[in-house]
Biopython code that builds the backbone (N, CA, C, O; Angstrom):
import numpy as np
from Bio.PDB.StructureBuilder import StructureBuilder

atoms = [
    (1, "UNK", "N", (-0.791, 34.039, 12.250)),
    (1, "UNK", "CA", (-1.096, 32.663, 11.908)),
    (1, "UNK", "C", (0.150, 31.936, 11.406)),
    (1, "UNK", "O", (0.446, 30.760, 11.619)),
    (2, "UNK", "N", (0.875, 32.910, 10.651)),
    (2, "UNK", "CA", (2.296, 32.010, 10.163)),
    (2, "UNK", "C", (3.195, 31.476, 11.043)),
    (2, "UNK", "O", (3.632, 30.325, 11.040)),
    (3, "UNK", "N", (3.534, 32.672, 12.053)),
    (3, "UNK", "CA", (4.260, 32.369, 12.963)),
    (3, "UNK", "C", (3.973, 31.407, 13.502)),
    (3, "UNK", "O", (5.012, 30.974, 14.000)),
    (4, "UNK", "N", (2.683, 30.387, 13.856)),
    (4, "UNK", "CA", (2.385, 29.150, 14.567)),
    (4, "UNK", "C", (2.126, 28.238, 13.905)),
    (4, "UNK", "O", (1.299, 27.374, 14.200)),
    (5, "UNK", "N", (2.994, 28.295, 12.596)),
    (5, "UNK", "CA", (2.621, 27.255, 11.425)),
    (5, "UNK", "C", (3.787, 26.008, 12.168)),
    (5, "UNK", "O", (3.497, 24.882, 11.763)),
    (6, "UNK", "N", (4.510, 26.013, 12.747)),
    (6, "UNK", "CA", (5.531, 25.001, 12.872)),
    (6, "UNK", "C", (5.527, 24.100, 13.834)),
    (6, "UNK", "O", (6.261, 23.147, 14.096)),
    (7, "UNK", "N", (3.771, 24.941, 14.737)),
    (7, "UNK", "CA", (3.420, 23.906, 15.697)),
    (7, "UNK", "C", (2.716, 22.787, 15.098)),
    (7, "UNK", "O", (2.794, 21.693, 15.657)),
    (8, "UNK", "N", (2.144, 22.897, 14.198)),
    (8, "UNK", "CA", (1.620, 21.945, 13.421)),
    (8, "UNK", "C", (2.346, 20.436, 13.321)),
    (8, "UNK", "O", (1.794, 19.392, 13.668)),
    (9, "UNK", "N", (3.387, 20.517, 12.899)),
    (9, "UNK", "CA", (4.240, 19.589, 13.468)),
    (9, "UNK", "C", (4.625, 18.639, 13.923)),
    (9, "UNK", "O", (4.675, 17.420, 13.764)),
    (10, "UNK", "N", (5.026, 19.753, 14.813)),
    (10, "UNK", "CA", (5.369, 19.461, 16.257)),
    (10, "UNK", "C", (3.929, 18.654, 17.558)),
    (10, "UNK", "O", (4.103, 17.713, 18.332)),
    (11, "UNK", "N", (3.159, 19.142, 17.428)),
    (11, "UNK", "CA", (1.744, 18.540, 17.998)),
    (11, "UNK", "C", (1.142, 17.220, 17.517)),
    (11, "UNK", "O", (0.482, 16.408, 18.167)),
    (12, "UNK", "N", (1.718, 17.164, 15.541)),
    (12, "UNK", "CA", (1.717, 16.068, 15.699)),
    (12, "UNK", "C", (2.121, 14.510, 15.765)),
    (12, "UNK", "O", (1.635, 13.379, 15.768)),
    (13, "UNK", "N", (3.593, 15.363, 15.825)),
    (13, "UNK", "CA", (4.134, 14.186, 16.325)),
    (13, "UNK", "C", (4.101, 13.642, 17.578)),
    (13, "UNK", "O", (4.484, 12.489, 17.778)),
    (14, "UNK", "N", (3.517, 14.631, 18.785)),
    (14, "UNK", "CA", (3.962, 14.302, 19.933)),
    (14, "UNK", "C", (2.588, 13.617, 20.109)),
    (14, "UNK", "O", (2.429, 12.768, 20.986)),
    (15, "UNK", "N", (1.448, 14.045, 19.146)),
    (15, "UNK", "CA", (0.069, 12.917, 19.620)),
    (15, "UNK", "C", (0.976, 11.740, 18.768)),
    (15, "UNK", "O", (1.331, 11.009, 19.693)),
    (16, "UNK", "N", (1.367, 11.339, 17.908)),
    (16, "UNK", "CA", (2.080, 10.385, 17.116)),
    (16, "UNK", "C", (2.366, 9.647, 18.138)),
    (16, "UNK", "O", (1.712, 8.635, 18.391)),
    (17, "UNK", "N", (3.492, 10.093, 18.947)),
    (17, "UNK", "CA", (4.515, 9.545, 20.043)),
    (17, "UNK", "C", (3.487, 8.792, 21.314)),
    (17, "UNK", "O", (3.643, 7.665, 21.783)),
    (18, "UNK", "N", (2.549, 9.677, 21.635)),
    (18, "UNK", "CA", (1.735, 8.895, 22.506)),
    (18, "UNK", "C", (0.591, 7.535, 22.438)),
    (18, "UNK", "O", (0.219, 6.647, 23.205)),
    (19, "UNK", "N", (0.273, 8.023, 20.884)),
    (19, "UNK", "CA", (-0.375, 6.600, 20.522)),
    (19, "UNK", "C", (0.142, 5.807, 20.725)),
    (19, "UNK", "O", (-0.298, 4.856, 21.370)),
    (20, "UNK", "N", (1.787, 5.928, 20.045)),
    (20, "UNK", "CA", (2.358, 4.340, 19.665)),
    (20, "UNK", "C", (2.658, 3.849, 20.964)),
    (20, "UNK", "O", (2.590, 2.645, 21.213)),
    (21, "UNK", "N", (2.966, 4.648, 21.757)),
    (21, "UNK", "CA", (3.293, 4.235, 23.265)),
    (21, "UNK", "C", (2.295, 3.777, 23.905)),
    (21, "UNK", "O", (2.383, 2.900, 24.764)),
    (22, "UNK", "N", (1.548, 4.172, 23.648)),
    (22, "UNK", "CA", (-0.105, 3.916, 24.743)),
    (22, "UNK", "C", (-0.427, 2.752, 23.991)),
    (22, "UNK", "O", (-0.789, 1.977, 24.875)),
    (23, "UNK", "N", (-0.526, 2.103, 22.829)),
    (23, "UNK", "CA", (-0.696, 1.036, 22.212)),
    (23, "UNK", "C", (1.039, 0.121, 22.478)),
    (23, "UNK", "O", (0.915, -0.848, 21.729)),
    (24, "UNK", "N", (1.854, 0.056, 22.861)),
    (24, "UNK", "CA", (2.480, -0.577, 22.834)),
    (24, "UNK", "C", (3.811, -0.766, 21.553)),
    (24, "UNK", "O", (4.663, -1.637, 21.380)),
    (25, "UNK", "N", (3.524, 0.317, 20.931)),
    (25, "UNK", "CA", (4.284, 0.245, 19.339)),
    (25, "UNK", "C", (5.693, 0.838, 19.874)),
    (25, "UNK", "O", (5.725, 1.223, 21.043)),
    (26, "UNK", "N", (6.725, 0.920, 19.167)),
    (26, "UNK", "CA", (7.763, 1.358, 19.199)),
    (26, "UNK", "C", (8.162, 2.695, 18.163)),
    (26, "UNK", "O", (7.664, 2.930, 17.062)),
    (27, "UNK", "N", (8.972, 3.299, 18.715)),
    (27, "UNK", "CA", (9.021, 4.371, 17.754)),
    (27, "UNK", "C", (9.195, 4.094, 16.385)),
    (27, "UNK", "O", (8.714, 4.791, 15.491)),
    (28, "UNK", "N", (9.863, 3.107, 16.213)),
    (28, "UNK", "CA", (10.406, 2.458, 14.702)),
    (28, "UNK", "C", (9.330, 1.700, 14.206)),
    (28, "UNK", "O", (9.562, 1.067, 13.176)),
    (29, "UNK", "N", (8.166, 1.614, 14.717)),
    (29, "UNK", "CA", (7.128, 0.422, 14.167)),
    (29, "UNK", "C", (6.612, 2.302, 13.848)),
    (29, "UNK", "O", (6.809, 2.536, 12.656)),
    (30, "UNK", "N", (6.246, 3.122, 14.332)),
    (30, "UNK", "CA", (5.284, 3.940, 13.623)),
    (30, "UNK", "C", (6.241, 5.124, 12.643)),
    (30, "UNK", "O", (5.956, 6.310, 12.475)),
    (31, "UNK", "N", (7.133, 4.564, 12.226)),
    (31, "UNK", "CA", (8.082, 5.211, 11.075)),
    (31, "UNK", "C", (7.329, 6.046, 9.772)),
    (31, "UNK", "O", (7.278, 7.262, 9.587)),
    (32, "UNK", "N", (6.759, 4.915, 8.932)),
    (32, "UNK", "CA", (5.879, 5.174, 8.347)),
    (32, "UNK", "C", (4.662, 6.595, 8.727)),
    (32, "UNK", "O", (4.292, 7.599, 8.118)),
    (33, "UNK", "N", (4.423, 6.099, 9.788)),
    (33, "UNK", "CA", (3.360, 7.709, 10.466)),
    (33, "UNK", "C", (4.460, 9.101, 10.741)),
    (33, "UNK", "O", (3.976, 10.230, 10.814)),
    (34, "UNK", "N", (5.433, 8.955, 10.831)),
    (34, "UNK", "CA", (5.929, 10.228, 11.154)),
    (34, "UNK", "C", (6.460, 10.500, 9.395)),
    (34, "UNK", "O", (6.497, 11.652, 8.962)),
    (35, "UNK", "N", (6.802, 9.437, 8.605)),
    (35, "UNK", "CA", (7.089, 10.000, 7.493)),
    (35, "UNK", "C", (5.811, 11.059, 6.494)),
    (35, "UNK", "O", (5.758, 12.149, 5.925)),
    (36, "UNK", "N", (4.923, 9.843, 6.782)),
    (36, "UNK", "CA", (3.224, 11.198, 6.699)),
    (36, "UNK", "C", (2.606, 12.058, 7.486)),
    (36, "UNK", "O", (1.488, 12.438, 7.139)),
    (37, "UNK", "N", (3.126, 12.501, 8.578)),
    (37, "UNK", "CA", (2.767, 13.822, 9.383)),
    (37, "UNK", "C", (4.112, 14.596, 8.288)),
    (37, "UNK", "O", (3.677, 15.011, 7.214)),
    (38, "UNK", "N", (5.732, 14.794, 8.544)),
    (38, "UNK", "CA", (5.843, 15.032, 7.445)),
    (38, "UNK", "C", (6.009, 15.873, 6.207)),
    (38, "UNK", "O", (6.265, 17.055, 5.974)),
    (39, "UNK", "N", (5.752, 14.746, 5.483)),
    (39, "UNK", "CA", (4.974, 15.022, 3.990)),
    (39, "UNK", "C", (3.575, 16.342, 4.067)),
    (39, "UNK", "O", (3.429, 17.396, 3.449)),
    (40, "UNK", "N", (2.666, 15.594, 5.214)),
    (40, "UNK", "CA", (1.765, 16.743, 5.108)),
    (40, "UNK", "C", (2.040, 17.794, 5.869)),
    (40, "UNK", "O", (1.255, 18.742, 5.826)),
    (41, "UNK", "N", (3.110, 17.854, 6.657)),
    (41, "UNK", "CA", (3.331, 19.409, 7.556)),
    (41, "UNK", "C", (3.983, 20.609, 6.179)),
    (41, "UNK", "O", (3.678, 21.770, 5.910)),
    (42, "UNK", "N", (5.072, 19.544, 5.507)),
    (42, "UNK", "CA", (5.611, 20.102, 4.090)),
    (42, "UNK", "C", (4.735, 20.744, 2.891)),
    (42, "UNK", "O", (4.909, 21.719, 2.159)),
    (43, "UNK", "N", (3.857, 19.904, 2.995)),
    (43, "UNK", "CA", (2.589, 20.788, 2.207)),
    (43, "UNK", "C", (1.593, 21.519, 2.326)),
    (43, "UNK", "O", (0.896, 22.065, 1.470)),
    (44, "UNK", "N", (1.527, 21.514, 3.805)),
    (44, "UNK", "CA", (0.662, 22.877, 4.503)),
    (44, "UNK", "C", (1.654, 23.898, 4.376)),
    (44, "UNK", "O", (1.097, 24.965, 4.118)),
    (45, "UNK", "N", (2.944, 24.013, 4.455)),
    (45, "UNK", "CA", (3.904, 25.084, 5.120)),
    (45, "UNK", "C", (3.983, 25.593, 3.332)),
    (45, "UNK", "O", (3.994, 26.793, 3.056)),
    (46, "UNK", "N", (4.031, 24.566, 2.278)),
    (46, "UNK", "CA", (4.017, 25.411, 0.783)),
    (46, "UNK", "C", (3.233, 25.167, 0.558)),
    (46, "UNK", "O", (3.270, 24.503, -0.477)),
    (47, "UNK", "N", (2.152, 25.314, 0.994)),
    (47, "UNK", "CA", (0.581, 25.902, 0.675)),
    (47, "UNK", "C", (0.402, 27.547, 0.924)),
    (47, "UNK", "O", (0.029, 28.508, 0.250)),
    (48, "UNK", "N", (0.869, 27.321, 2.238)),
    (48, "UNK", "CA", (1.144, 28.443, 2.879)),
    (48, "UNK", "C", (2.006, 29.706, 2.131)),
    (48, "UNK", "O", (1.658, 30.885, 2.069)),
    (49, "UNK", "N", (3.235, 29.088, 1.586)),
    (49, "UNK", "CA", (4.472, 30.058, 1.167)),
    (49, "UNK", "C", (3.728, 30.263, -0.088)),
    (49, "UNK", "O", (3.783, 31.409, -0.534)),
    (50, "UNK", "N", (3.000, 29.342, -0.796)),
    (50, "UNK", "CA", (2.537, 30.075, -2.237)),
    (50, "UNK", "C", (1.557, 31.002, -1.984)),
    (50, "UNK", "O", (1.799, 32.113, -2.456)),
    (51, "UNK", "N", (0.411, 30.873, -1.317)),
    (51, "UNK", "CA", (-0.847, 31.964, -0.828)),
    (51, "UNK", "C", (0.146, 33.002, -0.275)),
    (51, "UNK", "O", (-0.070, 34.135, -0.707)),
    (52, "UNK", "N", (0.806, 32.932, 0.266)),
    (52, "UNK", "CA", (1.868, 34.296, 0.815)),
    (52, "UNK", "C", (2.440, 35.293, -0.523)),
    (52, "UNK", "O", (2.590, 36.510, -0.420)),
    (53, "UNK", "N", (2.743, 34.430, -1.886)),
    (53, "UNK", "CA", (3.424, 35.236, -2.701)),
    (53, "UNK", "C", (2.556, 35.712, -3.525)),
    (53, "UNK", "O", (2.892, 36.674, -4.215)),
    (54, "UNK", "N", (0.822, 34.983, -3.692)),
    (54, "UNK", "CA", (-0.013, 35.161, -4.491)),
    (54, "UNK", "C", (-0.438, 36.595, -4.167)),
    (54, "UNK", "O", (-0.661, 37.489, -4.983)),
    (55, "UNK", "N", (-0.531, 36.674, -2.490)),
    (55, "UNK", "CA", (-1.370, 37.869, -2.257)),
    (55, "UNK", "C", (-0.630, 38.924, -1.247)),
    (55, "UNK", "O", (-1.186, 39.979, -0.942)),
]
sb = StructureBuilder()
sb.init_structure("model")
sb.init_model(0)
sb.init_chain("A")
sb.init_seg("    ")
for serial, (resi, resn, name, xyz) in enumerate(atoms, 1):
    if name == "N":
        sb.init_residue(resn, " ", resi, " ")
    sb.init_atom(name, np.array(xyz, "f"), 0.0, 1.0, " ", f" {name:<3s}", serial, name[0])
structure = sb.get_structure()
């Protein structure tokens, strides 16, 4: 399961990338959205690293 923690990501930026495109947005108009995919990929991955040292 760890090992495929980094697709997380990665998947969602690339649904990220297709919204803004399919709506017409620019990569720089959905800035904000990749700064919160992110933030939350960063806190799944040390969610992750602490449950790893707990147990």
């Amino acid at each position: 399961m760890l090992r495929f923690l980094f697709l997380i990501p990665i998947a969602l930026f690339l649904i990220w990338i297709i919204y803004l495109k399919t709506h017409g947005y620019s990569l720089d108009d959905g800035k904000k959205g990749f700064i919160k995919i992110l933030v939350i990929s960063v806190g799944i991955a040390a969610t992750y690293f602490v449950l790893t040292l707990l147990f």
